[in-house]
N, C-alpha and C positions, 0 to 999 in steps of 0.2 A: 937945297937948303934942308938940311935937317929939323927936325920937328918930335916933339914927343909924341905917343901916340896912345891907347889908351892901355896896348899891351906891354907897356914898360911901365904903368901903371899897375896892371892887375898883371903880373907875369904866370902865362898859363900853367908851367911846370909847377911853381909856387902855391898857386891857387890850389892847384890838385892835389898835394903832400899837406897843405894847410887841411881841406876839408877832409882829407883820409883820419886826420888826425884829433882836428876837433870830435869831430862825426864817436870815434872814443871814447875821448872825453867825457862827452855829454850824455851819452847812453846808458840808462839806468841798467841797462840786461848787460852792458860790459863793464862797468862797474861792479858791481855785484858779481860777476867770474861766468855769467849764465851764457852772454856769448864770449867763445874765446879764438884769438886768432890764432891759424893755424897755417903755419909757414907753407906747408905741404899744400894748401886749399888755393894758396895765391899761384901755384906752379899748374895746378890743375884747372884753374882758371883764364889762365894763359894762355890756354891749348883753345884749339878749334873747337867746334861742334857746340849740341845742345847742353849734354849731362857728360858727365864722368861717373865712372863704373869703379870703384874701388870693393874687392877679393879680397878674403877674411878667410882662416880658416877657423873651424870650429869647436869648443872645446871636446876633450874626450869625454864619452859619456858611459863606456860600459862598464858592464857591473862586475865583481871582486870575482876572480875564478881563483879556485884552492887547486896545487900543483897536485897530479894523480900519476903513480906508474900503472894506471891501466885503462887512462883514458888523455887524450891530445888535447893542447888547448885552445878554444876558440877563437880565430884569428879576426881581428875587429881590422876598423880602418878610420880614417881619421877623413869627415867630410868639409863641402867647402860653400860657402853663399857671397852675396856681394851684397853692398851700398851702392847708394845710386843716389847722387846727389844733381839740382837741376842747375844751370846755371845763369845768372838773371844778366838782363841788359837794361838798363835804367838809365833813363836822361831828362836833365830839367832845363826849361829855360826862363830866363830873367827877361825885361825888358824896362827900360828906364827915361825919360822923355829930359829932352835938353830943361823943360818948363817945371820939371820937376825940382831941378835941380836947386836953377835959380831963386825961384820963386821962393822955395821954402827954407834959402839960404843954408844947407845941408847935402850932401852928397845920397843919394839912390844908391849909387853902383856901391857903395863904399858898405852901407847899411845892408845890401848881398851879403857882401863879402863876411862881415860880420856874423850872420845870422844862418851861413850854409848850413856848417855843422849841425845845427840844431835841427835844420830840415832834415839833412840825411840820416840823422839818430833817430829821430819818427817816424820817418818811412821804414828803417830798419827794425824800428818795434813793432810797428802798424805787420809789418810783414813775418814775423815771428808770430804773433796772434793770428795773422792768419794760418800760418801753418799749423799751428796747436789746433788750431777748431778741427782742419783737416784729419789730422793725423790721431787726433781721438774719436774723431766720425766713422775711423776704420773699424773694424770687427777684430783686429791683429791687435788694436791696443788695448783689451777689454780686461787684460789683468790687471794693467798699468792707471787703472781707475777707479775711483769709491764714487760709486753714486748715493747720496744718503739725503737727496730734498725729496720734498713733501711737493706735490703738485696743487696744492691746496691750502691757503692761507689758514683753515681749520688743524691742517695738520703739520704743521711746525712746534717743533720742541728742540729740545737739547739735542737730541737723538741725530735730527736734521742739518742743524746748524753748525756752521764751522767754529771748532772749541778747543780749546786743552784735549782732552777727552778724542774728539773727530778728527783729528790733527795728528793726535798717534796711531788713530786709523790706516789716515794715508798711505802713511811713513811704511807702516806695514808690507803695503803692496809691494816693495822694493826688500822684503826679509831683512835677510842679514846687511841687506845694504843700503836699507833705509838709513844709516847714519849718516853719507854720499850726501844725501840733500841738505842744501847750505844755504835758499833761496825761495821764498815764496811772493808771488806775482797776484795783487788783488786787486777787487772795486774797491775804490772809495769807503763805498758805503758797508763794504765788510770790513773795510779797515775800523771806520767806526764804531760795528759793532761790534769790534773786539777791545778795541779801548773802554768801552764803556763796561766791558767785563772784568777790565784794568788786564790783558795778558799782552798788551803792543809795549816792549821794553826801548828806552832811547840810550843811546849808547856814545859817546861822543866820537867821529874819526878822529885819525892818528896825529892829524895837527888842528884838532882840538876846536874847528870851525866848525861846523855843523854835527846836527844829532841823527843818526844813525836808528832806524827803527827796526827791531827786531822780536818775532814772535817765536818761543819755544827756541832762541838760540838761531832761529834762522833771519839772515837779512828779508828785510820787506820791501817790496818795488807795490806802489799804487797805482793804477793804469786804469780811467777812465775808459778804457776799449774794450776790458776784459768782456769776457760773455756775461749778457744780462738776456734772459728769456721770461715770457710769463709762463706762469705754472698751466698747468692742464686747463685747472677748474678758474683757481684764484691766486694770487700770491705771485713772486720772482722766484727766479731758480738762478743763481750765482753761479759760476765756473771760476777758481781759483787753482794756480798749477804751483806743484813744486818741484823744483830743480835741483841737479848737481852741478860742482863744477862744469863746464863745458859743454851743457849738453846740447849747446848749438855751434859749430867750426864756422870761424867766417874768414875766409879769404878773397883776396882782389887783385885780378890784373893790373898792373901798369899799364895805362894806354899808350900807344905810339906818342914820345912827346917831337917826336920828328913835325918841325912848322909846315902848316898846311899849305897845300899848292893853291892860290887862288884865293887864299883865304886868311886871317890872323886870328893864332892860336894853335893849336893842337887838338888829337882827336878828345883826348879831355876834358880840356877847356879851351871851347871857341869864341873870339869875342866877332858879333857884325854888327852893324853897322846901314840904319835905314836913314840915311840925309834926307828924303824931300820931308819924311816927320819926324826929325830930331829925335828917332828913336837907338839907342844903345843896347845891345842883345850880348847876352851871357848864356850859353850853352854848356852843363857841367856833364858828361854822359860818366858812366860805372859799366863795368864788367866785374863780377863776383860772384861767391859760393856763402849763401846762409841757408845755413842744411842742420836736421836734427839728429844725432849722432844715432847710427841703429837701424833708423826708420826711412826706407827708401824708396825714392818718391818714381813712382811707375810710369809718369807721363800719360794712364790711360785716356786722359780726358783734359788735354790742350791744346789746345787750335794755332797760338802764335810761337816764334820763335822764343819768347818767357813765360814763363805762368804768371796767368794775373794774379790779383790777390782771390779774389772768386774763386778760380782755378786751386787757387791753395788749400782753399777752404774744403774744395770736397774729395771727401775719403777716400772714393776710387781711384784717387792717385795717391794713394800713401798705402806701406803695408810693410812691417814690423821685420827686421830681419836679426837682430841681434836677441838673446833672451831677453825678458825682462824685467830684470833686476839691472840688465847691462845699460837698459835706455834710463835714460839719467832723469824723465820727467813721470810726475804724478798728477791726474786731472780729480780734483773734488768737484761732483756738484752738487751745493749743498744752499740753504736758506740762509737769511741773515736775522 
């Protein structure tokens, strides 16, 4: 006798192509262009092993020779570095009780489904801020930074604080290619303080439904996560970044949607199943690359098959390999 069952309800291939795609959607860092997906990232994630090694050559660097008939000219050569991006494994699970269900005449599972996306765009920003703490904790990104706070609630001014003014500081650090940045990522409470300087501009998007915040022409992303430290003596010391296009590639395997042996669902999405306590299990797992374009991550200091977020944070596993002006982010740390 056939019977429905709960994965013709939630069909695992669906489930999967649904949250790849919300997960989009919903993410203020791919919204804004800061992460961008890269067709090339999802093939390199596909592959076996920890990291991928992606080889770069570099550009020419030497200096102008004047042709002589009585001298030969100095033959250069064209050098080569690599990226090295990590590759993460991520899996979540749901669990939902028959007494849920009923009782509060509403679906559990269904209230999942709805709300993956949103999980997996947090984790994917939670995880982006980790790696910025990282990767400016290195010594490699020390051009790519204005440190300009006061460690000391005494000594806050203008000077210190993110402004008009400290803002084309940044931009700076990037020369000529400080135009590149299209995207600034802040606290709250700097957002604030810049409103209250009147420089946060609202802008409406393209169909006209929400307002659009933007400082010096650059989109704004607000982020309760951003770095808050106290000062030395007294006072916060704020971390605020700014980005170019892309400056993080994010790619993702397809997992096997081949149905499990023993099991319903796919390596994906697994649904089980605990009858003696009415409980309902959703297993969502990820394969994927969210890497910062440039800045290549050494693995000197991970213990598991993924880097934690801890693991991301510190700098001994990041170190700078493209110029620059070519890595697409700037870290301010400044007062509010």
């Amino acid at each position: 006798m056939a019977k429905t069952a709960l994965a013709d309800i939630i069909i695992p291939t669906e489930f999967e192509k649904y949250a790849i795609e919300r997960t989009a959607q919903l993410s203020a860092f791919v919204q804004s262009g800061i992460i961008e997906h890269a067709p090339e990232f999802d093939d390199l994630a596909s592959g076996g092993g920890r990291e991928v090694k992606m080889p770069f050559w570099k550009d020419l660097t030497a200096a102008r020779q004047i042709l002589s008939d009585s001298a030969p000219l100095v033959v250069n050569k064209i050098t080569s570095d690599q990226d090295i991006a990590r590759i993460h494994n991520d899996a979540q699970a749901w669990s939902a009780n028959h007494l849920a269900k009923v009782v509060s005449g509403d679906d559990p599972m269904q209230a999942i489904v709805d709300l993956v996306g949103d999980y997996w765009a947090r984790m994917d920003q939670t995880l982006v801020i980790s790696a910025l703490k990282g990767i400016f904790a290195s010594a490699t990104m020390a051009g790519n930074k204005l440190g300009i706070a006061a460690e000391a609630t005494g000594g806050v001014s203008a000077t210190t604080q993110l402004n008009g003014a400290t803002f084309v500081d940044a931009t700076v650090k990037l020369g000529d290619r400080g135009d590149r940045l299209t995207a600034i990522a802040l606290h709250s409470a700097t957002e604030a303080a810049l409103r209250k300087l009147d420089l946060i501009d609202f802008i409406p998007d393209s169909e006209g439904k929400a307002q659009i915040k933007t400082f010096q022409g650059r989109r704004v992303i607000v982020d309760d996560t951003m770095p808050v430290r106290a000062g030395t003596t007294s006072g916060l010391v704020y971390t605020s970044y700014l980005f170019g296009p892309g400056a993080f590639a994010k790619g993702g395997a397809p997992l096997d949607s081949t149905p499990l042996q023993g099991g319903i669902g796919t390596e994906g999405v697994e649904i089980a199943r605990q009858a003696l306590d009415s409980d309902t299990m959703l297993i969502n797992r990820r394969r994927y690359i969210l890497h910062p374009r440039g800045v290549k991550f050494t693995s000197a200091a991970v213990v598991g098959d993924s880097p934690t977020n801890a693991e991301l944070e510190n700098g001994a596993n990041w170190s700078r390999v493209f110029e620059n002006k070519n890595v697409r982010i700037v870290a301010i740390d400044h007062n509010n």
